[in-house]
N, CA and C atoms of all chains as a GROMACS GRO file, in nm:
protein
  498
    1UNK      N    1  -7.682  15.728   9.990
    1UNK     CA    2  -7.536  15.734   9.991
    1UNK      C    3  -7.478  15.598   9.953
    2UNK      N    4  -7.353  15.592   9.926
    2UNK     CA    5  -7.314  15.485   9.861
    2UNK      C    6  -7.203  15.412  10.005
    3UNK      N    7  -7.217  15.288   9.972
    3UNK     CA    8  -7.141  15.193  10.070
    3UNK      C    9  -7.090  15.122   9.986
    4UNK      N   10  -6.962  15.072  10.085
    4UNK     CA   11  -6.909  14.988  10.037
    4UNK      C   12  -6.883  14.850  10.133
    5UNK      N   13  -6.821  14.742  10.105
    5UNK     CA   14  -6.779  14.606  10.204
    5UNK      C   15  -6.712  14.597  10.169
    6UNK      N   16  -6.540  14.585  10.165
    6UNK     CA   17  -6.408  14.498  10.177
    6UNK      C   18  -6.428  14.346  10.220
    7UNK      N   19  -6.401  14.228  10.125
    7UNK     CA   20  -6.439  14.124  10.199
    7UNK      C   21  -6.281  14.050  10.142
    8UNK      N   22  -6.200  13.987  10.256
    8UNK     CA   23  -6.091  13.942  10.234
    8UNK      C   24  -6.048  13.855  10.329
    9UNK      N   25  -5.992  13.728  10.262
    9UNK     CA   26  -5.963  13.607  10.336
    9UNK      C   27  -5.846  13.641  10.442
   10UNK      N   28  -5.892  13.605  10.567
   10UNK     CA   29  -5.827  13.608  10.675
   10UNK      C   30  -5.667  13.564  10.673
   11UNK      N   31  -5.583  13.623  10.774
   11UNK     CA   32  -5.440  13.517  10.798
   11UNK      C   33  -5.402  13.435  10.800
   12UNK      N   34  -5.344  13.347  10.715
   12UNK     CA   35  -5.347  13.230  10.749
   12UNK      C   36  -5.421  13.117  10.692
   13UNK      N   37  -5.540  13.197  10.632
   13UNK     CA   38  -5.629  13.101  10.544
   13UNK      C   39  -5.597  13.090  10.399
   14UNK      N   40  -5.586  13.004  10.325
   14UNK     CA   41  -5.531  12.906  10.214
   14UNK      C   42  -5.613  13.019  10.133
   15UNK      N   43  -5.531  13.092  10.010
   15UNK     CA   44  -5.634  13.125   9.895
   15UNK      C   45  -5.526  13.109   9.788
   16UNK      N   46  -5.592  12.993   9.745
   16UNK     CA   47  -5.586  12.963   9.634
   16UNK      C   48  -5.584  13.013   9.472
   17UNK      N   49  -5.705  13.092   9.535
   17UNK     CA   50  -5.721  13.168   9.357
   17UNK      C   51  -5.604  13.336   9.376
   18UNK      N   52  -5.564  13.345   9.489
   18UNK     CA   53  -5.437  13.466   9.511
   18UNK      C   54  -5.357  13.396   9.446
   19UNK      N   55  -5.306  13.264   9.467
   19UNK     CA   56  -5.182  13.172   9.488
   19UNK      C   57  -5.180  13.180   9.273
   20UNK      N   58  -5.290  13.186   9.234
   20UNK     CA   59  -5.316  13.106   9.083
   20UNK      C   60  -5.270  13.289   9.007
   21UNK      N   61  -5.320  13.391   9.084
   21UNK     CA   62  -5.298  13.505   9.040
   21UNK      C   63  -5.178  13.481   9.074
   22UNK      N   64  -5.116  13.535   9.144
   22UNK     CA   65  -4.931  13.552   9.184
   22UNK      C   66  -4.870  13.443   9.066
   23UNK      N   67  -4.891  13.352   9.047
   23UNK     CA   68  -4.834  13.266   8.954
   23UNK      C   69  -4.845  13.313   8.854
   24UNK      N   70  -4.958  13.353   8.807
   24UNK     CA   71  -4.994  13.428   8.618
   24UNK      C   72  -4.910  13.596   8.616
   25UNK      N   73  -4.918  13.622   8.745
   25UNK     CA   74  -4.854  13.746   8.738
   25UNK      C   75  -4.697  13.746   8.720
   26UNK      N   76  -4.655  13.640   8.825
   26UNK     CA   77  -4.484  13.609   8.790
   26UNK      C   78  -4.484  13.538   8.660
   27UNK      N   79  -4.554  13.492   8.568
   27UNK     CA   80  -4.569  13.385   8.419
   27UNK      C   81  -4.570  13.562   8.346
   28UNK      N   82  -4.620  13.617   8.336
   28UNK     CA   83  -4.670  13.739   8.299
   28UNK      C   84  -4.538  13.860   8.296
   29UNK      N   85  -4.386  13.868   8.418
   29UNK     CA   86  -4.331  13.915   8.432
   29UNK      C   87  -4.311  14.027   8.529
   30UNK      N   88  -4.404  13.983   8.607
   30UNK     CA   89  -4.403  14.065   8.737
   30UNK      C   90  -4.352  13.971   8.834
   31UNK      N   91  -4.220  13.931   8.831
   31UNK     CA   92  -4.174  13.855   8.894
   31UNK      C   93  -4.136  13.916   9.085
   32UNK      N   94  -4.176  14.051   9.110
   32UNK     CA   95  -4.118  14.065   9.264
   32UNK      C   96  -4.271  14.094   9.296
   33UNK      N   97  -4.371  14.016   9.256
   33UNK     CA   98  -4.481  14.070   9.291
   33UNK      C   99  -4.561  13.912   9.405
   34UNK      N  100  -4.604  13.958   9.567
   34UNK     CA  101  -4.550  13.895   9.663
   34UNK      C  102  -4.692  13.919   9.713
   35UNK      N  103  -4.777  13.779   9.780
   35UNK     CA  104  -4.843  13.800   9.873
   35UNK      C  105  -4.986  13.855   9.858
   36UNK      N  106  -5.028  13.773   9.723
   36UNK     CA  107  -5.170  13.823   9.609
   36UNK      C  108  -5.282  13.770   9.710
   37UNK      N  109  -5.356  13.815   9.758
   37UNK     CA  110  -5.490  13.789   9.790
   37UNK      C  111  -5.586  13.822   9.708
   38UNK      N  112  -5.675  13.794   9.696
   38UNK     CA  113  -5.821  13.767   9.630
   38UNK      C  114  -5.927  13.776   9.714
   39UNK      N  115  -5.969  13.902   9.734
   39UNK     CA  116  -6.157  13.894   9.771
   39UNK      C  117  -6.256  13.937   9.691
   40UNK      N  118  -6.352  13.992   9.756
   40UNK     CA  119  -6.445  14.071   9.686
   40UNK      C  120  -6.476  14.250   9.765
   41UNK      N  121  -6.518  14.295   9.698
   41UNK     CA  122  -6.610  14.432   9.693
   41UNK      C  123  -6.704  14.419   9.656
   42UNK      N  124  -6.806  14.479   9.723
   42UNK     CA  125  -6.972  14.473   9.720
   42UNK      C  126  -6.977  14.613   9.774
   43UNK      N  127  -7.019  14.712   9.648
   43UNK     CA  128  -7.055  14.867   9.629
   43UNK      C  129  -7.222  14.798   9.645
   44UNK      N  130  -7.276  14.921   9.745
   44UNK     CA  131  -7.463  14.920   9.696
   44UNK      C  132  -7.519  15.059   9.736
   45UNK      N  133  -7.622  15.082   9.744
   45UNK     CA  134  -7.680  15.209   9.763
   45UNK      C  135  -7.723  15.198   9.886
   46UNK      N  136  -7.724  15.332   9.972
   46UNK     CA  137  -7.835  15.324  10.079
   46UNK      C  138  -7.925  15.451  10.138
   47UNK      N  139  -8.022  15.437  10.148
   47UNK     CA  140  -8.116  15.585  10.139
   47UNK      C  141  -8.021  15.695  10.264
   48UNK      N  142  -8.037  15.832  10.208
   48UNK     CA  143  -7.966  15.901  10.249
   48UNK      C  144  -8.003  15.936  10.369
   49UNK      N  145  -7.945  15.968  10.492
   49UNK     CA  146  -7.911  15.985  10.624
   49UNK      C  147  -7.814  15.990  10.687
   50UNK      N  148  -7.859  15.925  10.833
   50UNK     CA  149  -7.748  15.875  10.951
   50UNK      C  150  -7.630  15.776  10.879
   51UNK      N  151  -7.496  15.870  10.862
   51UNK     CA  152  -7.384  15.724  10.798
   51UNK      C  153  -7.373  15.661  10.962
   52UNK      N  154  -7.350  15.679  11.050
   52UNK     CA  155  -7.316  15.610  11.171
   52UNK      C  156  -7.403  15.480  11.143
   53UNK      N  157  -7.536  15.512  11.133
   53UNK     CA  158  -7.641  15.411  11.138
   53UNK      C  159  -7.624  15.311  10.993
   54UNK      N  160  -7.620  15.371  10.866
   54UNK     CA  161  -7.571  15.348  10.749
   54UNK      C  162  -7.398  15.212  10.824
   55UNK      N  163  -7.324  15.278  10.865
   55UNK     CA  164  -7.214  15.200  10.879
   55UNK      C  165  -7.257  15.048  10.963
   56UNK      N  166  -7.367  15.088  11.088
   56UNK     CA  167  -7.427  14.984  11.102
   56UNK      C  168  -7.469  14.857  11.070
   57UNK      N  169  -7.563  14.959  10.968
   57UNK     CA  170  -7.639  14.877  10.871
   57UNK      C  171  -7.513  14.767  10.817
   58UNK      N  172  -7.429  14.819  10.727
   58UNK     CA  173  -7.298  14.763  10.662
   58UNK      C  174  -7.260  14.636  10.737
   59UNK      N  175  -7.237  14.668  10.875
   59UNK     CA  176  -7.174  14.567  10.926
   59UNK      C  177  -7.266  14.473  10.961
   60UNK      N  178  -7.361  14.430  11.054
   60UNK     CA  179  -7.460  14.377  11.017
   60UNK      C  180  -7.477  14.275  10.895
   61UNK      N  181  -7.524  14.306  10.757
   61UNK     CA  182  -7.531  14.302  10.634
   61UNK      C  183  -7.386  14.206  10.591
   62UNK      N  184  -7.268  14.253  10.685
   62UNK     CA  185  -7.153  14.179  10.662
   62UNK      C  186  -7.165  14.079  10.709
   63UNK      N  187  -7.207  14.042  10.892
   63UNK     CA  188  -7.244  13.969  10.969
   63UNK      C  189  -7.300  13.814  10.892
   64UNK      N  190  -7.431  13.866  10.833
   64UNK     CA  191  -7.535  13.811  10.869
   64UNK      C  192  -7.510  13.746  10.689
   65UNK      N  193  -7.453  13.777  10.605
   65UNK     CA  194  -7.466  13.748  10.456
   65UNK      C  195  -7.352  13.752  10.405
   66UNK      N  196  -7.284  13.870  10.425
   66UNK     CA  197  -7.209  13.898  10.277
   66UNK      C  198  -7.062  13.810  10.324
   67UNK      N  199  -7.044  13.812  10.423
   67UNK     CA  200  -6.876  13.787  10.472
   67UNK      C  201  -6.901  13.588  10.517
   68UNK      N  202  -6.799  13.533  10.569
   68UNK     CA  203  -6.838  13.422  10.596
   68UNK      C  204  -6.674  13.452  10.691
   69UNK      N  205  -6.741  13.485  10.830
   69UNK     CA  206  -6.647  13.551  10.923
   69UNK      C  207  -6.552  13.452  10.939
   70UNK      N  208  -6.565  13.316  10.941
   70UNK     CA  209  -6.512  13.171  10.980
   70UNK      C  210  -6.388  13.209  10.949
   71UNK      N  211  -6.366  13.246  10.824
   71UNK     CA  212  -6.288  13.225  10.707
   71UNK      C  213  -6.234  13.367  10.616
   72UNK      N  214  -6.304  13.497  10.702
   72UNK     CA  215  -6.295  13.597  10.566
   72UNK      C  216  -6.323  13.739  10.720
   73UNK      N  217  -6.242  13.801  10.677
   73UNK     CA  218  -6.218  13.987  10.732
   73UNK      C  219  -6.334  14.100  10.664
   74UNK      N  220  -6.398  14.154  10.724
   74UNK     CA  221  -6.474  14.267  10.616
   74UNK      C  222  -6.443  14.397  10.691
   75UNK      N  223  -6.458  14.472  10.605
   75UNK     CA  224  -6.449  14.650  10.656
   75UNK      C  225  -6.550  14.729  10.536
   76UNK      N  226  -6.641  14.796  10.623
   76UNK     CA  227  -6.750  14.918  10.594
   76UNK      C  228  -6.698  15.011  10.586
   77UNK      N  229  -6.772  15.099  10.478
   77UNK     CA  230  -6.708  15.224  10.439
   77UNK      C  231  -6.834  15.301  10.370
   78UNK      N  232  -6.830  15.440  10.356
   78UNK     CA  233  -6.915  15.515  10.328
   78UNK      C  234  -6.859  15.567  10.236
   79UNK      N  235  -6.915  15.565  10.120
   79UNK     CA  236  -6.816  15.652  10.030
   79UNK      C  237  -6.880  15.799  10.005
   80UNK      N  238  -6.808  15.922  10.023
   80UNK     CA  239  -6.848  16.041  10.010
   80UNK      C  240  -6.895  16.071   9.863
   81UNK      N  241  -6.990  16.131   9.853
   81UNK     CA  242  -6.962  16.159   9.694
   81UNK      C  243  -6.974  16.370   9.666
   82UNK      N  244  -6.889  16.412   9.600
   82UNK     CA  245  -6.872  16.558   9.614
   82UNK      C  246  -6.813  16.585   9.774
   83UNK      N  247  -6.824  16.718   9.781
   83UNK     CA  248  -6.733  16.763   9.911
   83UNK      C  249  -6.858  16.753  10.000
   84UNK      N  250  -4.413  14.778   9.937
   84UNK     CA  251  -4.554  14.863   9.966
   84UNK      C  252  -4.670  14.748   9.941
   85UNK      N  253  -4.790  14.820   9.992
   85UNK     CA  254  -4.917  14.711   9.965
   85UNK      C  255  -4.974  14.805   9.859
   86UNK      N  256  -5.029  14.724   9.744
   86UNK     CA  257  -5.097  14.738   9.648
   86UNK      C  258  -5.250  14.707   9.625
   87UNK      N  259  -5.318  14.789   9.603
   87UNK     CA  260  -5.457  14.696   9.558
   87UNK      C  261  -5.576  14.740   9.439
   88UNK      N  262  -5.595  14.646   9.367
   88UNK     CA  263  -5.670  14.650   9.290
   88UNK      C  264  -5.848  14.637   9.317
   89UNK      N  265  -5.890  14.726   9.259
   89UNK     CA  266  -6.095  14.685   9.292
   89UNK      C  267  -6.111  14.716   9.126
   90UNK      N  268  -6.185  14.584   9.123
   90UNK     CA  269  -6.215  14.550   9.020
   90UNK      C  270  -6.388  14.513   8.993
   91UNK      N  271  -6.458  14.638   8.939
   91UNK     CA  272  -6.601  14.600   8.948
   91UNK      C  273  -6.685  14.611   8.819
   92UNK      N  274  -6.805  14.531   8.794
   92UNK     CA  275  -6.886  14.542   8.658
   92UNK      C  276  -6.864  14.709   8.627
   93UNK      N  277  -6.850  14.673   8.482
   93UNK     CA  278  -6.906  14.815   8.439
   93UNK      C  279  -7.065  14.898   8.407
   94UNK      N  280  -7.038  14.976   8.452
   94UNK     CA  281  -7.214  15.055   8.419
   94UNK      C  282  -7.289  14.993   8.354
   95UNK      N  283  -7.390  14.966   8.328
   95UNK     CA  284  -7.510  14.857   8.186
   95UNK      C  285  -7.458  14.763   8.188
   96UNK      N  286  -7.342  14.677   8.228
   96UNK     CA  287  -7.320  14.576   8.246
   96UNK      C  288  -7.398  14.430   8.340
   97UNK      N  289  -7.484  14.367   8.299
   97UNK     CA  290  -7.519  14.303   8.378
   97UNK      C  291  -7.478  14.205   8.492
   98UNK      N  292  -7.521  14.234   8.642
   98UNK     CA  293  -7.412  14.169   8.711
   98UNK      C  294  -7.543  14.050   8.820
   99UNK      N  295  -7.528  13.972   8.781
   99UNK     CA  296  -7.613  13.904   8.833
   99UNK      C  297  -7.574  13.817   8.956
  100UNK      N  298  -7.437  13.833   9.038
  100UNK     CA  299  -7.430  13.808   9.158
  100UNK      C  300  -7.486  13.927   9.248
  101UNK      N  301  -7.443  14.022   9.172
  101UNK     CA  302  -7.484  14.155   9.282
  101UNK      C  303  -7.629  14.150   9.293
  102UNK      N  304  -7.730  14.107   9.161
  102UNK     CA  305  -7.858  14.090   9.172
  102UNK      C  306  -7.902  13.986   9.298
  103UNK      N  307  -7.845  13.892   9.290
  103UNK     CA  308  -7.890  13.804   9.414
  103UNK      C  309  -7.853  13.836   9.526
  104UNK      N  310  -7.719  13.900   9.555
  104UNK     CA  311  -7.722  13.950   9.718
  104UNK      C  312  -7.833  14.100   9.690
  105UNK      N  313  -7.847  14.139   9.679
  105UNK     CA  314  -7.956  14.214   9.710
  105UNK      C  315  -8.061  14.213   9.702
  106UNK      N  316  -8.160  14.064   9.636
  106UNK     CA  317  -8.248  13.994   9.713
  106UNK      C  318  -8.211  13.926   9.820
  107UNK      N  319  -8.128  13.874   9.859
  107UNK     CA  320  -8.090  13.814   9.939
  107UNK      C  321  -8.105  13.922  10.064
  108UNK      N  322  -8.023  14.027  10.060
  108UNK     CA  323  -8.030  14.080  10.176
  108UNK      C  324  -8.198  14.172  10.199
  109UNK      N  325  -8.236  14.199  10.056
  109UNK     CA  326  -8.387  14.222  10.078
  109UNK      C  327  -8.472  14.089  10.177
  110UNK      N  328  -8.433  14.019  10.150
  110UNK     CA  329  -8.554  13.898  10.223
  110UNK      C  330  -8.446  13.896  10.394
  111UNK      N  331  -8.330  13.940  10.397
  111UNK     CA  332  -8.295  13.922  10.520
  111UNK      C  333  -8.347  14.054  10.619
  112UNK      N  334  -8.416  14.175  10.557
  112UNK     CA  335  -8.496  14.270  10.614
  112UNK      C  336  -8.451  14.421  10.594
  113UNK      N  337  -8.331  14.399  10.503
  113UNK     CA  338  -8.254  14.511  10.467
  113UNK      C  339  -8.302  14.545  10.333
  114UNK      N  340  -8.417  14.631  10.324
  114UNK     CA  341  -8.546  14.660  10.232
  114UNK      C  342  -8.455  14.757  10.119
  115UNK      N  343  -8.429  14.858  10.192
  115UNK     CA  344  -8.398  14.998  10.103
  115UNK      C  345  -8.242  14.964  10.061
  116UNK      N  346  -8.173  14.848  10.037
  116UNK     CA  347  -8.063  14.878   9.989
  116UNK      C  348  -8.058  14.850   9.782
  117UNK      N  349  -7.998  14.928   9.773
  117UNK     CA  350  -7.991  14.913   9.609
  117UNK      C  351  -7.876  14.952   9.537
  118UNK      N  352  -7.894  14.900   9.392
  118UNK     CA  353  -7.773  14.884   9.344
  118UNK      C  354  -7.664  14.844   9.387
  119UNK      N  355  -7.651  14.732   9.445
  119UNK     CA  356  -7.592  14.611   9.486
  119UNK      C  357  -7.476  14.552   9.343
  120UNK      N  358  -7.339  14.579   9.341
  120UNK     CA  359  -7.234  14.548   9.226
  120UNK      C  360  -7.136  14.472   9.338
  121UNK      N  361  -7.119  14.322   9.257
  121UNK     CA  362  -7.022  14.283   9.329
  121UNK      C  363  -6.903  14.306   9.251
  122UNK      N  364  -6.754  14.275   9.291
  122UNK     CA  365  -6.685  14.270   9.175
  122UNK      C  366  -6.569  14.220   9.304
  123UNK      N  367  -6.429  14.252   9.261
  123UNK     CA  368  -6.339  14.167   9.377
  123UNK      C  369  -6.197  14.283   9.400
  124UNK      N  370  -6.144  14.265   9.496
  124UNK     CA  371  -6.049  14.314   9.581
  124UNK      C  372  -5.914  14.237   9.548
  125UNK      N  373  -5.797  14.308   9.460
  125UNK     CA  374  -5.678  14.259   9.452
  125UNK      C  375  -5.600  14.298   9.562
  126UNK      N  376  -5.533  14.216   9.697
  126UNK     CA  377  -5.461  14.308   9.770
  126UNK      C  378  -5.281  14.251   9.724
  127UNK      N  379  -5.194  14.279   9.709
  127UNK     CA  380  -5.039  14.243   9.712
  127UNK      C  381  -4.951  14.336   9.721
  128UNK      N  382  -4.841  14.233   9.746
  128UNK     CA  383  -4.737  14.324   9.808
  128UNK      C  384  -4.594  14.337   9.688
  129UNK      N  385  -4.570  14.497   9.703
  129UNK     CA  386  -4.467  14.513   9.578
  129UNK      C  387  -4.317  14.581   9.649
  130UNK      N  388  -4.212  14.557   9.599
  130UNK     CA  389  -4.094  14.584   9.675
  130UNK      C  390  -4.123  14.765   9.673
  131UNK      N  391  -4.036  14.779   9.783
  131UNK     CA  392  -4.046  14.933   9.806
  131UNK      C  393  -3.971  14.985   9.728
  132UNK      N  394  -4.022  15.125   9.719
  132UNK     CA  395  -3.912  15.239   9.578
  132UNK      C  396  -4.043  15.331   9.523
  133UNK      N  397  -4.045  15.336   9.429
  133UNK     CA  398  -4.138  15.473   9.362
  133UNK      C  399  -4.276  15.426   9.348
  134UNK      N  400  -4.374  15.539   9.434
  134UNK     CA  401  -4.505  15.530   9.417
  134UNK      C  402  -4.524  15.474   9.294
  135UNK      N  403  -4.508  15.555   9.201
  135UNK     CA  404  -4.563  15.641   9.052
  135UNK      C  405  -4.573  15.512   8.992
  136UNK      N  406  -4.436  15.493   8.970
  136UNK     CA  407  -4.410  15.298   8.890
  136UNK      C  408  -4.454  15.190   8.936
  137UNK      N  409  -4.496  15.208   9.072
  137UNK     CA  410  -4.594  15.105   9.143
  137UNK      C  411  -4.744  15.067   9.099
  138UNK      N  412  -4.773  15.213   9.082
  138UNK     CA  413  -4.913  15.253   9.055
  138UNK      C  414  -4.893  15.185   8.908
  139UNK      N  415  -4.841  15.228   8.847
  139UNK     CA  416  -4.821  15.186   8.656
  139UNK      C  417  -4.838  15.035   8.647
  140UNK      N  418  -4.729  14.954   8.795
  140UNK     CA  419  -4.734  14.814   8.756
  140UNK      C  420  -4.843  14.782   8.786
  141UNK      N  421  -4.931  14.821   8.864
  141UNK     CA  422  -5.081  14.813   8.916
  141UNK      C  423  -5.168  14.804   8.786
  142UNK      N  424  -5.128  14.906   8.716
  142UNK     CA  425  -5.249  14.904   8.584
  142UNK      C  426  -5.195  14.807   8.440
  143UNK      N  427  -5.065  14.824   8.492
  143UNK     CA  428  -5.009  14.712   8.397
  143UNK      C  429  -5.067  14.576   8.403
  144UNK      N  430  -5.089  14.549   8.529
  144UNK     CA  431  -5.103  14.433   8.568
  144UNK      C  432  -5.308  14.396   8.553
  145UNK      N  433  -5.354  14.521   8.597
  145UNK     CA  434  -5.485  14.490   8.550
  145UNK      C  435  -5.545  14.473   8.426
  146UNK      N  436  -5.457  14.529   8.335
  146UNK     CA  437  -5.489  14.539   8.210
  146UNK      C  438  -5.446  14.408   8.125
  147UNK      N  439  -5.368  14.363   8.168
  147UNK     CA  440  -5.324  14.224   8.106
  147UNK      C  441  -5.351  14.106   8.189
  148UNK      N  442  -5.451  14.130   8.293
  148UNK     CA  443  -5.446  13.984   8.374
  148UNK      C  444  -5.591  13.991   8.450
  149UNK      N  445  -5.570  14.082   8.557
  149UNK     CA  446  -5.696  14.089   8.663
  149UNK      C  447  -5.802  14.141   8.602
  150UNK      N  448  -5.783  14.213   8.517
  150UNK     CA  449  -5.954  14.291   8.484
  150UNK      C  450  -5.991  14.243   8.341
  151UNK      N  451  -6.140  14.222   8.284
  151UNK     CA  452  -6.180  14.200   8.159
  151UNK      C  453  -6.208  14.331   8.127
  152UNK      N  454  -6.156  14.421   8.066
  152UNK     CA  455  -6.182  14.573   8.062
  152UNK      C  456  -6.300  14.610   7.958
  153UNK      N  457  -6.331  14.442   7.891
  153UNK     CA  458  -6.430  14.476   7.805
  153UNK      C  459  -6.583  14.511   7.861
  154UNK      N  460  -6.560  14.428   8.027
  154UNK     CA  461  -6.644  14.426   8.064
  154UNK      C  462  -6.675  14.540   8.216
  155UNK      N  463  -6.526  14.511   8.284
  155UNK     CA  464  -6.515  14.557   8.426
  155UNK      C  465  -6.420  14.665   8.377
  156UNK      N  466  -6.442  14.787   8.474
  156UNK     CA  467  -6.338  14.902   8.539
  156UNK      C  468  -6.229  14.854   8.637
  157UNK      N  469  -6.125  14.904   8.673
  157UNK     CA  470  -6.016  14.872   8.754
  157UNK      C  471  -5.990  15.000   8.785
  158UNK      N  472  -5.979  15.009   8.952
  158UNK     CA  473  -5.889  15.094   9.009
  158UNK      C  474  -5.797  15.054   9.109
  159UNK      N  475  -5.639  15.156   9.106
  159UNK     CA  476  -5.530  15.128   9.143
  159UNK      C  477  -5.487  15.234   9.286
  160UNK      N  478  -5.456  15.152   9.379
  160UNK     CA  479  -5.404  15.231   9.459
  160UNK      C  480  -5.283  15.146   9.556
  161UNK      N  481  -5.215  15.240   9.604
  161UNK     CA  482  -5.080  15.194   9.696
  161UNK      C  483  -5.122  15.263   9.862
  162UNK      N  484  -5.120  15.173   9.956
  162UNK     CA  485  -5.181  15.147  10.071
  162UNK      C  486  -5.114  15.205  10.172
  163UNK      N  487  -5.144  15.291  10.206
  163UNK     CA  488  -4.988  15.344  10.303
  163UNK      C  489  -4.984  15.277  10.428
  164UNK      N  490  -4.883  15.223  10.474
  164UNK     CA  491  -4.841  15.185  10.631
  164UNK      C  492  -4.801  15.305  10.735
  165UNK      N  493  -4.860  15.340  10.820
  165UNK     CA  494  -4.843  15.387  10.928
  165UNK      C  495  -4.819  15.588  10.832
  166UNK      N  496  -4.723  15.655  10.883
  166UNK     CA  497  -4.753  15.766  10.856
  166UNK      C  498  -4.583  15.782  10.773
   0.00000   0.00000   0.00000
């Protein structure tokens, strides 16, 4: 099944490369466009089963590597595929 | 409204951050995960009024700024608050 990670800089924490987007976007003519953050998504595979355990796994995986909690929010997700 | 863009390699596209977190998380003991794509999370905020034209400035905006479409896919969505 397929997973996903939301990884996005916390409240309050300085992002810069949002700050550089919002600028190119108002340079660009999207001038009421307010409050650009910048993270990442990290789609991967995971052998099919338990999603509870699967969501686990995710967070964990967020824990321990993908996120840098100090500084950054993550959210796990399972993505369905068909009904 | 909140807006957000995910912006990830395209198919045959080689993505060689996603290659290293998934050695990475292979050597951290998380064996069976695969196909590992990183790519990044646009989140911002757009004045309230019509889904539809929201969504448009969304792709407007990926298409001329956030996404290399030669390389990456973009998808658009508007975030709902509460009910």
């Amino acid at each position: 099944m397929k997973g996903r990670v939301l990884i996005s800089p916390k409240k309050g924490i300085a992002d810069p490369q949002g700050t550089a987007v919002e600028q190119a976007l108002h340079a660009l003519g999207f001038a009421d466009v307010r409050a650009v953050r910048v993270g990442k998504v990290i789609d991967l595979e995971l052998p099919e089963g338990d999603r509870v355990a699967a969501l686990a796994a995710l967070a964990r995986m967020s824990e321990q590597l993908l996120a840098n909690t100090v500084v950054e929010t993550y959210s796990c997700s399972i993505l369905d595929e068909g009904a």
